[in-house]
SELUMVO-94051 format. One record per residue (C-alpha): x, y negated, z. Coordinates in steps of 0.05 Angstrom, whole numbers. Example, Ala and Ser with C-alpha at 12.3 -4.5 7.8 and 13.67 -1.06 7.14 Angstrom:
REM residues 2
246|90|156
273|21|143
END
This chain:
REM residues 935
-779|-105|-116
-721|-66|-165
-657|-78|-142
-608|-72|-206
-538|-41|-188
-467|-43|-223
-456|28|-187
-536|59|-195
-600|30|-195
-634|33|-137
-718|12|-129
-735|-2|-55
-796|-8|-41
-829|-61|-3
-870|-20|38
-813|15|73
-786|-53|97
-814|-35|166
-760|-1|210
-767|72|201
-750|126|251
-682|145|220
-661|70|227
-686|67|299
-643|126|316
-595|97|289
-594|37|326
-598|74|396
-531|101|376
-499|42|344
-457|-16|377
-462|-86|350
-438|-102|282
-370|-141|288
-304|-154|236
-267|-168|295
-221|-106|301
-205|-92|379
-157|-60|410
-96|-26|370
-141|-14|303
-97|-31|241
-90|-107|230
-62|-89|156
-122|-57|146
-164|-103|160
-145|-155|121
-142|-111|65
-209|-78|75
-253|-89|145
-295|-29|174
-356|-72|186
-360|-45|262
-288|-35|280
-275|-7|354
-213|41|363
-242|117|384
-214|111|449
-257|54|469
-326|81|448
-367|133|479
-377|192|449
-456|219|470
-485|278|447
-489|297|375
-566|283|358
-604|339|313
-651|318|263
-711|348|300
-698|296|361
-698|242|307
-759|259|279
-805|280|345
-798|209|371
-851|165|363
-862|123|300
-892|69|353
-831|65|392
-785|25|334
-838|-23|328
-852|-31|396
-799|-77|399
-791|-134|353
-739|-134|297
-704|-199|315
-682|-160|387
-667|-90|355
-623|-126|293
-563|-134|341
-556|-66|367
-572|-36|299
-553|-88|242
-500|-134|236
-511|-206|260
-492|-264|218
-461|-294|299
-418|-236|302
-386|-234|229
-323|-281|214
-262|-262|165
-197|-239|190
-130|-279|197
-91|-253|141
-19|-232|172
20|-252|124
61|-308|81
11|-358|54
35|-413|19
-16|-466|1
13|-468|-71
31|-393|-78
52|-403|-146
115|-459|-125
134|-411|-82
143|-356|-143
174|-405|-172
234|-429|-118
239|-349|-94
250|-335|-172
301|-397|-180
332|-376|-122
344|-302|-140
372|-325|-202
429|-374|-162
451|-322|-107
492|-266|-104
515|-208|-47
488|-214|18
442|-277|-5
404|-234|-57
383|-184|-7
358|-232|40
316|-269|-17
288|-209|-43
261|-184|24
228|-256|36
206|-251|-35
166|-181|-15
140|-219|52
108|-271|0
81|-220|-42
43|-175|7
-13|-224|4
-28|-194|-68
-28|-113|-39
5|-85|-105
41|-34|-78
84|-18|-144
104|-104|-137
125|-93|-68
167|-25|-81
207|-58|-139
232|-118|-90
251|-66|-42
284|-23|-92
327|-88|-119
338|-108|-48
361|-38|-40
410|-44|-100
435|-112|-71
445|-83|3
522|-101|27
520|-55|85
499|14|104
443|-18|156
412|-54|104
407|18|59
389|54|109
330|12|141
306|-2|52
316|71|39
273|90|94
224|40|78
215|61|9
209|128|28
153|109|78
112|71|27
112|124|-22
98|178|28
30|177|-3
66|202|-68
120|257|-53
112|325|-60
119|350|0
162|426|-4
190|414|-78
254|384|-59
252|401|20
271|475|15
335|457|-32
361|398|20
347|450|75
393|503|48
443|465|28
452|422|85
442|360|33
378|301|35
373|276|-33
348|209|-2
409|196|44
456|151|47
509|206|87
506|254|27
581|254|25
578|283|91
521|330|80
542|364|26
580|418|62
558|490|60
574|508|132
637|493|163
710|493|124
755|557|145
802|528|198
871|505|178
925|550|211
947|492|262
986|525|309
1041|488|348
1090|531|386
1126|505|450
1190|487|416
1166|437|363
1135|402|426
1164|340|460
1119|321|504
1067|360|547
999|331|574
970|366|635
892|363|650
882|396|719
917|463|717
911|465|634
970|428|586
968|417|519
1033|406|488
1039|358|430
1098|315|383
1099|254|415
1104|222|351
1042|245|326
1003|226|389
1037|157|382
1022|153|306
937|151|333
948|83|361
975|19|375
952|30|463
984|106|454
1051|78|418
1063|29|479
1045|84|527
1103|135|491
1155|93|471
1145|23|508
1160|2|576
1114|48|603
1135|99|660
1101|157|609
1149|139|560
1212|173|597
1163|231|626
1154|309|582
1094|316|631
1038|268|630
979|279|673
913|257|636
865|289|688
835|219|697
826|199|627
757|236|617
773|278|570
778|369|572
825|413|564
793|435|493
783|356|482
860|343|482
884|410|437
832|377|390
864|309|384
937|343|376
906|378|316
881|317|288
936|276|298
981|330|261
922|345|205
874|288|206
813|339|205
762|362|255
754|431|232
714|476|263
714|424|328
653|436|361
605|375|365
612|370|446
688|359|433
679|318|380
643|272|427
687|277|473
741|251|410
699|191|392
709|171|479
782|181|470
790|144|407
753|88|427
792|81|503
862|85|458
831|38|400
845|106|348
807|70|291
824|130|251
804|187|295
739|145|306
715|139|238
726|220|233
688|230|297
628|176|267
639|210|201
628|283|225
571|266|288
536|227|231
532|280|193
500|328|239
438|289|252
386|334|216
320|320|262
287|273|314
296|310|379
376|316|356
375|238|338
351|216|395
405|250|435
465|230|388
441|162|386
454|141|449
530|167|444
530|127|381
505|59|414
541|75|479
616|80|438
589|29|374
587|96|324
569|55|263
548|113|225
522|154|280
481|100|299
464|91|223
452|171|215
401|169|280
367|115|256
352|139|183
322|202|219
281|161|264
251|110|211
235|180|169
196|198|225
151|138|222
101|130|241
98|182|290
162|166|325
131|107|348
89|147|395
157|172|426
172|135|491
246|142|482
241|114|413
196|55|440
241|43|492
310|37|424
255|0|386
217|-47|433
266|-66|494
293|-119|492
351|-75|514
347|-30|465
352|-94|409
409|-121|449
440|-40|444
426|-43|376
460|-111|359
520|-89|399
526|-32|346
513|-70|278
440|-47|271
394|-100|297
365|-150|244
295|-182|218
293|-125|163
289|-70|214
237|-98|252
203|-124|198
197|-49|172
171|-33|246
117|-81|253
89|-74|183
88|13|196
51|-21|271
7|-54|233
-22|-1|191
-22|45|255
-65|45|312
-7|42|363
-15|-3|427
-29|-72|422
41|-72|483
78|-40|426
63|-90|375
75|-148|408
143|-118|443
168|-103|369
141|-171|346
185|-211|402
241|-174|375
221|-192|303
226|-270|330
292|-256|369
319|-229|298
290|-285|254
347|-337|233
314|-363|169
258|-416|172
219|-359|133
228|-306|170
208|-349|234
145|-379|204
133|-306|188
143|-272|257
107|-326|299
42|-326|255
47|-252|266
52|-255|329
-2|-303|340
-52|-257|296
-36|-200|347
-49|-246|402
-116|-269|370
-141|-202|371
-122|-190|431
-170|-246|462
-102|-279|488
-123|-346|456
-73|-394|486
-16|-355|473
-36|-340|402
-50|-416|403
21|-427|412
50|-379|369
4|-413|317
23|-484|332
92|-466|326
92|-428|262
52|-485|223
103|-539|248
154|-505|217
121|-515|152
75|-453|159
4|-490|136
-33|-423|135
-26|-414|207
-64|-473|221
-127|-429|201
-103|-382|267
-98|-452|310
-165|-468|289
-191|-401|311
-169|-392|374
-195|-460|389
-252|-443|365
-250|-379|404
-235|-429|465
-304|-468|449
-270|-518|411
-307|-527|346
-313|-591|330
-231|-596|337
-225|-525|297
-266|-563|247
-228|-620|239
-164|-584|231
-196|-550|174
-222|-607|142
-162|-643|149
-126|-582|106
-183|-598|50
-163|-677|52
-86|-664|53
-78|-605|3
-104|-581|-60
-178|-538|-31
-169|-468|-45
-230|-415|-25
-199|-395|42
-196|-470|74
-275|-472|59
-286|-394|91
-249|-418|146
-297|-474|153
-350|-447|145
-338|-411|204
-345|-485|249
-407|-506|204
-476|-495|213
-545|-482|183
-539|-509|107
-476|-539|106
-449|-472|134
-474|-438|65
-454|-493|23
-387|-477|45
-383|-411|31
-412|-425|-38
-358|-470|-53
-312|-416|-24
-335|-368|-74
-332|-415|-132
-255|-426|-106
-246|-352|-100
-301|-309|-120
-248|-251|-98
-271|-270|-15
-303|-216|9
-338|-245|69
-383|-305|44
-415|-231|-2
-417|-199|65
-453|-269|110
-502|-281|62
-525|-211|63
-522|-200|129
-563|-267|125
-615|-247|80
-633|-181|118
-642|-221|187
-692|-265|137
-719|-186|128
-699|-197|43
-665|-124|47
-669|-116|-35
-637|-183|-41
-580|-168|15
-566|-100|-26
-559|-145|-95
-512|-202|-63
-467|-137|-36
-465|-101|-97
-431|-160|-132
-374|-149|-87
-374|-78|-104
-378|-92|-170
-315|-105|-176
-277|-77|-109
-299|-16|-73
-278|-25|-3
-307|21|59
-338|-34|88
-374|-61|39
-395|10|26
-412|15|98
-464|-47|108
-499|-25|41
-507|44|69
-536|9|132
-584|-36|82
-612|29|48
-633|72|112
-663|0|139
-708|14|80
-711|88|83
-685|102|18
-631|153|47
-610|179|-15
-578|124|-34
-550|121|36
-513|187|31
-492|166|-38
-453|109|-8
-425|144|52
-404|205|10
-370|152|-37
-342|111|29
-309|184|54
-270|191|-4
-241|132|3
-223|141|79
-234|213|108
-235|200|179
-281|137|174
-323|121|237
-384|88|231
-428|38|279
-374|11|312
-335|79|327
-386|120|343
-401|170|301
-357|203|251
-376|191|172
-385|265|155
-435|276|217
-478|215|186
-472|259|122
-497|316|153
-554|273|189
-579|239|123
-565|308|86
-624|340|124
-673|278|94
-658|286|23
-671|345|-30
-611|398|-30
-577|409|-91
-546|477|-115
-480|483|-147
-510|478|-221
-551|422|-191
-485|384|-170
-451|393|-239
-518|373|-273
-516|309|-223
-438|293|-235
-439|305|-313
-501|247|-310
-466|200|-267
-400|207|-307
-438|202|-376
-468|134|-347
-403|105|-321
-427|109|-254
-363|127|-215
-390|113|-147
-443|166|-156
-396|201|-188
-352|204|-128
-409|215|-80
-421|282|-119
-348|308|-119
-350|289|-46
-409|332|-38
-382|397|-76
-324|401|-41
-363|404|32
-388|471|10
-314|484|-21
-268|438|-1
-205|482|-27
-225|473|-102
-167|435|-137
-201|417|-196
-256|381|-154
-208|341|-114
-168|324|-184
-238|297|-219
-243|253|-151
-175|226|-158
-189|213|-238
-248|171|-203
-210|138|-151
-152|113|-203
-215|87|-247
-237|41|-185
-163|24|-165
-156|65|-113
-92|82|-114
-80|106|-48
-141|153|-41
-122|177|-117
-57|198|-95
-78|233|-28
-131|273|-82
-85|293|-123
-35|314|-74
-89|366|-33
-117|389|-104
-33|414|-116
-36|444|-41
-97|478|-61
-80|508|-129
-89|580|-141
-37|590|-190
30|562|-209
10|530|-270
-47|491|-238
7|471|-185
47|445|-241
-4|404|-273
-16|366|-215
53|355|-200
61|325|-260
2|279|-255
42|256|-191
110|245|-219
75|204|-275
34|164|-231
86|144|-195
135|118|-251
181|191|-266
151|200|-338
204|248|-358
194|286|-300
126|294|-312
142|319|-385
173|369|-353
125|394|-305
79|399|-368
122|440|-415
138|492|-358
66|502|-344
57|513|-413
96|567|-414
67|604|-360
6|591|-387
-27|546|-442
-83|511|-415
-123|448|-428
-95|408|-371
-27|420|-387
-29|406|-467
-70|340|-439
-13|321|-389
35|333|-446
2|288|-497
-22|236|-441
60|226|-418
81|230|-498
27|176|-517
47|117|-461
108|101|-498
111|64|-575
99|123|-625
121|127|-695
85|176|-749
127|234|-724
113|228|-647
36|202|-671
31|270|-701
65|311|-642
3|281|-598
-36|296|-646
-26|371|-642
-21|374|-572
-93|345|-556
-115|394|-616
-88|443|-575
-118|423|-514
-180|419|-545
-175|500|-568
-171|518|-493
-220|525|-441
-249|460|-405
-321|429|-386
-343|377|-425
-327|317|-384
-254|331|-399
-257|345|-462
-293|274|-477
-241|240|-455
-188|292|-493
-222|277|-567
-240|199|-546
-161|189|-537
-157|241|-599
-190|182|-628
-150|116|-601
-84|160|-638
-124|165|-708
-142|97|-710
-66|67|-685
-36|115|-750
-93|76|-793
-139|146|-804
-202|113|-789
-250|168|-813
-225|218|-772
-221|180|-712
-291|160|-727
-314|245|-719
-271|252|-663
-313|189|-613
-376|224|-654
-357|291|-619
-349|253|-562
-407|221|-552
-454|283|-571
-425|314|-504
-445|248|-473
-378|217|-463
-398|153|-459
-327|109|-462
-332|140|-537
-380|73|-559
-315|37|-547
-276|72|-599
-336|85|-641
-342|7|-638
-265|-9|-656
-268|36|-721
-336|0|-741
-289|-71|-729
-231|-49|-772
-277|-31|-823
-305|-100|-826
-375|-78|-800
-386|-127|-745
-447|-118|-730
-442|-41|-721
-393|-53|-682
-435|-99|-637
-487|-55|-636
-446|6|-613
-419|-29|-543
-493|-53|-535
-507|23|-528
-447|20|-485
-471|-30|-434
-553|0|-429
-514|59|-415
-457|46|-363
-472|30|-297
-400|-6|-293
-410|-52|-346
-361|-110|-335
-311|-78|-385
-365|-70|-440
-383|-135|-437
-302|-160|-444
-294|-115|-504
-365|-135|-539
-343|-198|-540
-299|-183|-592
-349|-174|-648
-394|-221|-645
-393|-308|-657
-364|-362|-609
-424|-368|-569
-453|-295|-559
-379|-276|-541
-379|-330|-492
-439|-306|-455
-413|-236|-460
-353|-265|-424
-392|-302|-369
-436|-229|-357
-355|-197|-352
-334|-259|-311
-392|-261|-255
-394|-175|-251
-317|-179|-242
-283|-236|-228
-212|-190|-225
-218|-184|-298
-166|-239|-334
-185|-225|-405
-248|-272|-398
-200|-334|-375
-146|-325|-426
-204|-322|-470
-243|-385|-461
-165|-420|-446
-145|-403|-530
-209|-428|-550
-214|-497|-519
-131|-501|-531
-155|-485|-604
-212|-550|-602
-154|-585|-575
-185|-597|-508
-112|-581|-467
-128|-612|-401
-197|-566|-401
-146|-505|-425
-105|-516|-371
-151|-522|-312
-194|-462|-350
-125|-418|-331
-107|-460|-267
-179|-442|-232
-165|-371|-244
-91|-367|-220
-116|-398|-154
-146|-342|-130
-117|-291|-183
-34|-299|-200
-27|-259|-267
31|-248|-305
-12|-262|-367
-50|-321|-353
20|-355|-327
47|-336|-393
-12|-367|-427
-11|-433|-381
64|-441|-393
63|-435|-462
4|-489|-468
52|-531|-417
107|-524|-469
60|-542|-534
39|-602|-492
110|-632|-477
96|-613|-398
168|-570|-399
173|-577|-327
104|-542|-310
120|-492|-367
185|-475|-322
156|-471|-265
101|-425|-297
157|-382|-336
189|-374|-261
134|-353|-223
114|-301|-283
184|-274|-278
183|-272|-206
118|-215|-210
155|-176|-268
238|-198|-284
232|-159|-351
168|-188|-388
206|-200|-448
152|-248|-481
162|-297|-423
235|-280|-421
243|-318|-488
187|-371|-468
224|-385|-410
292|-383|-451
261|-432|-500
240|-481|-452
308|-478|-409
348|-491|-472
310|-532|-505
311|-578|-440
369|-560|-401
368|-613|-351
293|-612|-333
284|-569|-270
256|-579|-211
END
C-alpha cells in the first residue's frame, strides 16, 4: 500500500497494521479521543483549529513519565491479547465521540447580504453610528479569522470613536491583537523615561518630565478675608476665590447662609485635612495642583465633587489620571475614580487594566470590576460600561483558559450591555456555546432559542445540539432539515446533520457537506477516523492529508501522527509532531496527557539520530522539494539541541508565513530577535517585523542601519525585499537590482541565496531583460532551489516557447511535495483542456486557492454560458468570500443587465477592502449608471 502525500510521501506497510508495542503504550496512557473541549480550554480556538483530544491540564492526571526501556520489555502478546475494536477507544479516536464545534460567532445564512447592508450602512452613518457599525461589522467578520481584516475595522472604529471610553477600550484592543507583533523593549525604555506611552490616549498628561517647580503661592494674613479652621489648624483664604470654585460655595459665602457673616468657618466635618484645604486655596487663586501630593489630590477630587467644583474636578481627574503607570497602582486609583465618577481616572485605570490582558483576568479584584454585576453597574455609573468593553473581555476569555464562572459572568454582562438586535443575537449565542460546553444543556437551550428568534438562524445549529445532547435526535434532525428546506443549503447545515444521521446517509451528508464547503475540516477528520476503525490506516492517512494539503492545523497534525505509530512508521510520526510543535509550543497530546516535546523525545529514541550536518543535509532536501512540513519538522529538531540560534528560528518563521501561519511566524521571528548575537542580526529581524506587520518604511530603516554596522546578506535582502513591494520604475528596478547583487556577494547558505537570485530573476523579467533573468533561475536551480522552474517557466512563456514553458513547471510539480500552486501556474501554458485539468488537480489539493474559479468563470462567460459563470463564482464564494471573485461576479452581473446583484457584489467587495480601486469604479459605474436601483 503507498500512501502519496502533499507534505512527504510516506509507504506503510501492510504488515505493520497489527498494533505494535509503541501504539499499545500509547494507549495505556491516552484518554479517549474527543473534539469536545471541556472545562475552560479556549472556545476561539477551537473553532479555529481543534486539538483532537482536548482536556484542560488541570483535569488530567499526570502519571509517571514512561522510559523507552519499559515500552519495549512489555510483551508483544499483551497488545494483541485484547481485540482492536476494545483497545480503539482508549487509544484511537472513535467516530461516536467526534462532532464539530459550535462556531461562536456571527453567522449569517447569506454572509455576503450581510457585507453588503454593513457596507451600505457605513456609507449612510456618521459620529457615534459609524463606530457602532464598524464594531458589528468586525463581529461579522471574525467568522473569516483574517486578522489584518479584523485590525482595520478596529482601527476605523478607532478613528470614528466620539468618546475617550470608546478609544480607550479600541486602543487597548488593538494593542492586544497585535501583541503577537510588537517589539517588546524598543519603544518601552523611551516611554519609561520619559514618563510618556506612545499608545495612550492621556499623553497630554504624561508628557511631563517630573513635576513643575512650584509657583510662589504664598498668601499672607492680611490679603485674607475669611479663615477656615479644621480641628486646631486654619487655613486662611479670599473669600472670593473660594466662592469663585462653585455655585454650593458662592451660596455658602455670600447667600443667606450663617457662614456668610462669619471670618471663622469650621470645616472639621467636611472630610477634608488641614494640607487638603491650603491646597484648594492655592488652586482657587492659581488653578494648578503643583507639587500637590496625590493623597491630597484625592482628597481635592472629594471636595470638589461635595461643592459641585466642576473645575477643580477635572484638574484632580486630569492629574490622578495621569499617574496611573501600572496594575497594582490602577487597581487602587480605580476605585477612587468610580467611587467620585473620575471620568478619566476611571478611563486611565482601565487602559492599564485591558493592557494587562489577559493576565489581569486572573486577578480577583479585577474579576470582581469586570464580572459583578456590581462592578458593571460601578462602571455604568462612571461612563465606562458598554457592549464594546465586554465584547473585548469575552473574546481575550475565549482565547484563554480562564474559568468557565468567569466566562459566563462576563457574558451576562455582555447581554446586560447589548441594545442592538446584533449585539443581542451575538451575546446570547455566545452564551449558549459556553453553556453547551459546559454540559448545561437546557440553559444553553435557551440562550439558543432566544438568539435564533431574534433572527439569529445559525444558533439553531446550538438548539439542535443540545437537544441532541438531551437524547433528542430525531427533533435535532428535523430542525436541521428544516434549515435545508427553508434556506439556500450551505456545507455547515449538512455537517450539522450529519451529526443526527446514521450509517450511509450519515456519509452522504458529509459528502454533500464537502462538496458545499470542501474548507470543513471535520467530515476529512470522520471519515478517517472511520476508515481506521474499518483497520484502512493508509487510506485514513490519504483522506487527512487532503485537509492538510491545504491547512495545517495541530489537530489534524495530531490524528495523522496517531495514524503513523498505529502503523509503526514513527518517523513519520515525529515528523508530524515536530511540525505540530512549531505551530503550538505547549501542545498536549492524548487528551492532556502528555506534553508534545516528551512524545518527541519518546519517538526520538525509535528512529535513527541525525548529526548537525545530517539535519542541514535533511532541511536543504525538504526545502529543495517544497516540502515545508518536513521542512519545519527539521528546524524544530535543530533548535532542541540549540534552541537560542536566531537564524534557525527565522528559517521556521519563513516556513510558517509559507503555510499561513501567521501567528506562529510572528512568535519565530520575535524569539530569533531576542536571541540575536549581534546588533545587526537584531536589526534584521526587527525589520522583518515592522514589514510584516504593515510599517514598510520602518522596516527600510531597520535595514539601512544594519547596513551600516555591518553589510550582510540578510540586510541587503530586507532592503531590496521592502524596495521591491511597491510599483518600480527603471530607476528603483535598478536600485533592487544592486542591492540583491550585493546580497548575493555576502556570506549565506544556499537555501537563501535561491530565493535571493530567483527574485533577482522576477526584477529582470518585469524591466523586459529576459536573458539575464533566464541565468539568474538557472543559478537557482543548480543549488536546488526549486520555486526557480516557476520563473524559468515565465521567461520560456514570454519568449513564445510554450511548450518549454510547460515542461519546466512539469519538473516543478514531480519535484514539490506542495504542488497545488504548480499546478495553478502550469495551467497557464498549455490548451483549454489540459489547463482545465491542471485546474481541477489545483482545485481538489487546495480548495483555498481562487485562481482556479475565476479561471473556469472567464472561460464559460467567454462561451457565453453566464448563468454557468455565475454559479461557477457563486459555489466558491459560499464557502470562500474573496474580494476577487466578487469583483469578477459583479462585473458579469453588470455585463448581464443584473445591476442590482452587481451592487450588491460591488458592496460586499468593498466591505472586505474600502480602497480596491478596480471595484471602486465598478461599483461607481453601476451606481451611476443606475442611480435608483438599490436594494
Amino acid at each position: 500500500m503507498s500512501v502519496s502525500t502533499e507534505n512527504g510521501n510516506q509507504s506503510p506497510n501492510p504488515a505493520t497494521l497489527s498494533i505494535s508495542k509503541f501504539a499499545a503504550f500509547i494507549r495505556h496512557y491516552a484518554q479517549p479521543f474527543t473534539t469536545t473541549v471541556r472545562g475552560g480550554l479556549s472556545l476561539i480556538d477551537r473553532h479555529k483549529t481543534t486539538q483532537v483530544h482536548a482536556l484542560h491540564p488541570s483535569d488530567a492526571s499526570s502519571p509517571a513519565k514512561p522510559t523507552i526501556s519499559s515500552i519495549l520489555s512489555s510483551s508483544s502478546n499483551d497488545a494483541v491479547s485484547t481485540s482492536e475494536e476494545a483497545l480503539l477507544p482508549y487509544g484511537l479516536p472513535a467516530t461516536d465521540l467526534l462532532e464539530p464545534p459550535v462556531d461562536p460567532h456571527l453567522k449569517p445564512v447569506d454572509f455576503l447580504a450581510a457585507l453588503s447592508d454593513v457596507y451600505r450602512r457605513l456609507e449612510n452613518c456618521r459620529g457615534e453610528n459609524k463606530s457602532l457599525v464598524l464594531l458589528e461589522q468586525h463581529s461579522i467578520l471574525r467568522g473569516l479569522n483574517d486578522p489584518k481584516l479584523l485590525r482595520r475595522c478596529l482601527q476605523a472604529a478607532r478613528e470614528h470613536a466620539v468618546d475617550v471610553h470608546s478609544e480607550v477600550v479600541l486602543s487597548s484592543w488593538l494593542r492586544y491583537e497585535r501583541r503577537e507583533d510588537e517589539l517588546v523593549g524598543i519603544l518601552s525604555n523611551v516611554a519609561s523615561a520619559s514618563g510618556y506611552d506612545s499608545n495612550s490616549v492621556f499623553d497630554c498628561y504624561r508628557c511631563q518630565n517630573g513635576k513643575m517647580e512650584a509657583t510662589n503661592v504664598g498668601l499672607s494674613i492680611g490679603e485674607s478675608d475669611v479663615c477656615f479652621r479644621i480641628g486646631e489648624g486654619e487655613i486662611y483664604c479670599v473669600r472670593e476665590r473660594i466662592a469663585a470654585l462653585s455655585r454650593p460655595l458662592e451660596a455658602m459665602l455670600y447667600g443667606g447662609f450663617i457662614e456668610s457673616k462669619r471670618e471663622r468657618i469650621d470645616f472639621s466635618e467636611m472630610g477634608i485635612s488641614v494640607e487638603g484645604m491650603r491646597a484648594v486655596d492655592v488652586f482657587s487663586r492659581t488653578r494648578r495642583l503643583d507639587s500637590v501630593a496625590p493623597g491630597v489630590v484625592l482628597e481635592l477630587l472629594s471636595f470638589a465633587n461635595r461643592f459641585c467644583c466642576e473645575e477643580m474636578k477635572s484638574s484632580c481627574d486630569e492629574t490622578l489620571a495621569s499617574l496611573v503607570s501600572n496594575a497594582e497602582n490602577a487597581l487602587i486609583l480605580i476605585d477612587y475614580g468610580l467611587e467620585e465618577s473620575a471620568n478619566l481616572l476611571v478611563a486611565s485605570s482601565l487602559q492599564v487594566l485591558l493592557r494587562e490582558l489577559p493576565s489581569s483576568l486572573y486577578n480577583s479584584k479585577v474579576r470582581k470590576i469586570f464580572c459583578s454585576p456590581e462592578g458593571r453597574e460601578r462602571l455604568a455609573m462612571a461612563g465606562h460600561c458598554s457592549f464594546l468593553l465586554y465584547d473585548f473581555l469575552t473574546q481575550v476569555a475565549m482565547q484563554e483558559r480562564v474559568t468557565s464562572e468567569i466566562m459566563v459572568m462576563l457574558l451576562e454582562r455582555l447581554k446586560e450591555c447589548a441594545t442592538e438586535k446584533w449585539q443581542k443575537e451575538l451575546a446570547l449565542h455566545q452564551l449558549g456555546c459556553v453553556l453547551l460546553e459546559r454540559k448545561e444543556y437546557k440553559e444553553a437551550q435557551n440562550c439558543f432559542e432566544a438568539a435564533a428568534e431574534m433572527g439569529h438562524v445559525y444558533s439553531v445549529v446550538g438548539v439542535a445540539r443540545t437537544q441532541y445532547k438531551q437524547g433528542k435526535r430525531f427533533s435535532a434532525y428535523n430542525l436541521i432539515n428544516s434549515l435545508i428546506s427553508e434556506y439556500k443549503p450551505v456545507g455547515w447545515m449538512y455537517q450539522e446533520l450529519s451529526l443526527y444521521n446514521v450509517g450511509t446517509k450519515k456519509i452522504l451528508d458529509m459528502k454533500t457537506a464537502t462538496e458545499l464547503d470542501p474548507t470543513l475540516l471535520f467530515p476529512y477528520k470522520y471519515r478517517a477516523v472511520a476508515m481506521v476503525e474499518e483497520s484502512q490506516i493508509g487510506q485514513a492517512i490519504l483522506e487527512i492529508n487532503k485537509v492538510i494539503g491545504f491547512k495545517v492545523s495541530p489537530d489534524c497534525l495530531e490524528l495523522r501522527a496517531w495514524f503513523f505509530i498505529t502503523l509503526g512508521d514513527y518517523e513519520a510520526a515525529l515528523r508530524d509532531i515536530r511540525a505540530l510543535l512549531t505551530l503550538e509550543p505547549d501542545y498536549l497530546m492524548f487528551g492532556g496527557k502528555m506534553r508534545g516535546d516528551h512524545l518527541v523525545e519518546l519517538l526520538s529514541q525509535r528512529v535513527l539520530q541525525w548529526g548537525s550536518g545530517d539535519c542541514w543535509m535533511q532541511l536543504y532536501d525538504r526545502w529543495s522539494s517544497v516540502d515545508d512540513i518536513g521542512s519545519l519538522a527539521v528546524t524544530h529538531q535543530m533548535l532542541v539541541n540549540d534552541p537560542r540560534k536566531s537564524l534557525l528560528l527565522f528559517r521556521q518563521s519563513l516556513l510558517l508565513l509559507r503555510l499561513n501561519c501567521q501567528k506562529a511566524a510572528m512568535r519565530c521571528l520575535r524569539l530569533a530577535r531576542n536571541h540575536s548575537s549581534s546588533e545587526h542580526e537584531r536589526l534584521i529581524y526587527e525589520g522583518w517585523i515592522l514589514y510584516d506587520t504593515g510599517y514598510r518604511e520602518e522596516a527600510l530603516a531597520k535595514a539601512e542601519l544594519s547596513i551600516s554596522i555591518q553589510r550582510s546578506f540578510e540586510a541587503f535582502f530586507l532592503k531590496a525585499y521592502t524596495l521591491a513591494d511597491t510599483t518600480l520604475d527603471s530607476v528603483s528596478s535598478s536600485h533592487v537590482i544592486q542591492l540583491l547583487e550585493e546580497a548575493l556577494i555576502c556570506p549565506s547558505d544556499s537555501l537563501r541565496k535561491g530565493q535571493a537570485l530567483n527574485n533577482l530573476g522576477s526584477i529582470y523579467v518585469d524591466c523586459g531583460k529576459l536573458d539575464l533573468a533566464a541565468d539568474c533561475y538557472s543559478k537557482a536551480l543548480d543549488i536546488k532551489h526549486s520555486r526557480a522552474h516557476q520563473g524559468l517557466a515565465r521567461v520560456y512563456h514570454l519568449k513564445n516557447q510554450r511548450k518549454a514553458a510547460y515542461d519546466e513547471m512539469t519538473k516543478l510539480i514531480e519535484k514539490a511535495q506542495n504542488k497545488a500552486s504548480a499546478y495553478e501556474k502550469r495551467s497557464e501554458y498549455c490548451d483549454r483542456e489540459l489547463a482545465n485539468s491542471d485546474l481541477s488537480m489545483a482545485t481538489q489539493l487546495d480548495p483555498m486557492r481562487t485562481y482556479p474559479y475565476r479561471f473556469r468563470a472567464a472561460v464559460l462567460m467567454d462561451d457565453q454560458r453566464e448563468n454557468e459563470a455565475v454559479q461557477e463564482l457563486t459555489n466558491a464564494l459560499a464557502f470562500k468570500p474573496d474580494l476577487q471573485m466578487l469583483h469578477l461576479r459583479a462585473a458579469f452581473y453588470e455585463s448581464m443587465g443584473d445591476f442590482i446583484s452587481g451592487l450588491r457584489d460591488c458592496e460586499a467587495a468593498l466591505c472586505l477592502d474600502p480602497n480596491h480601486k478596480d471595484t471602486l469604479d465598478l461599483y461607481n459605474r453601476i451606481h451611476g449608471g443606475a442611480p435608483n436601483l438599490h436594494m
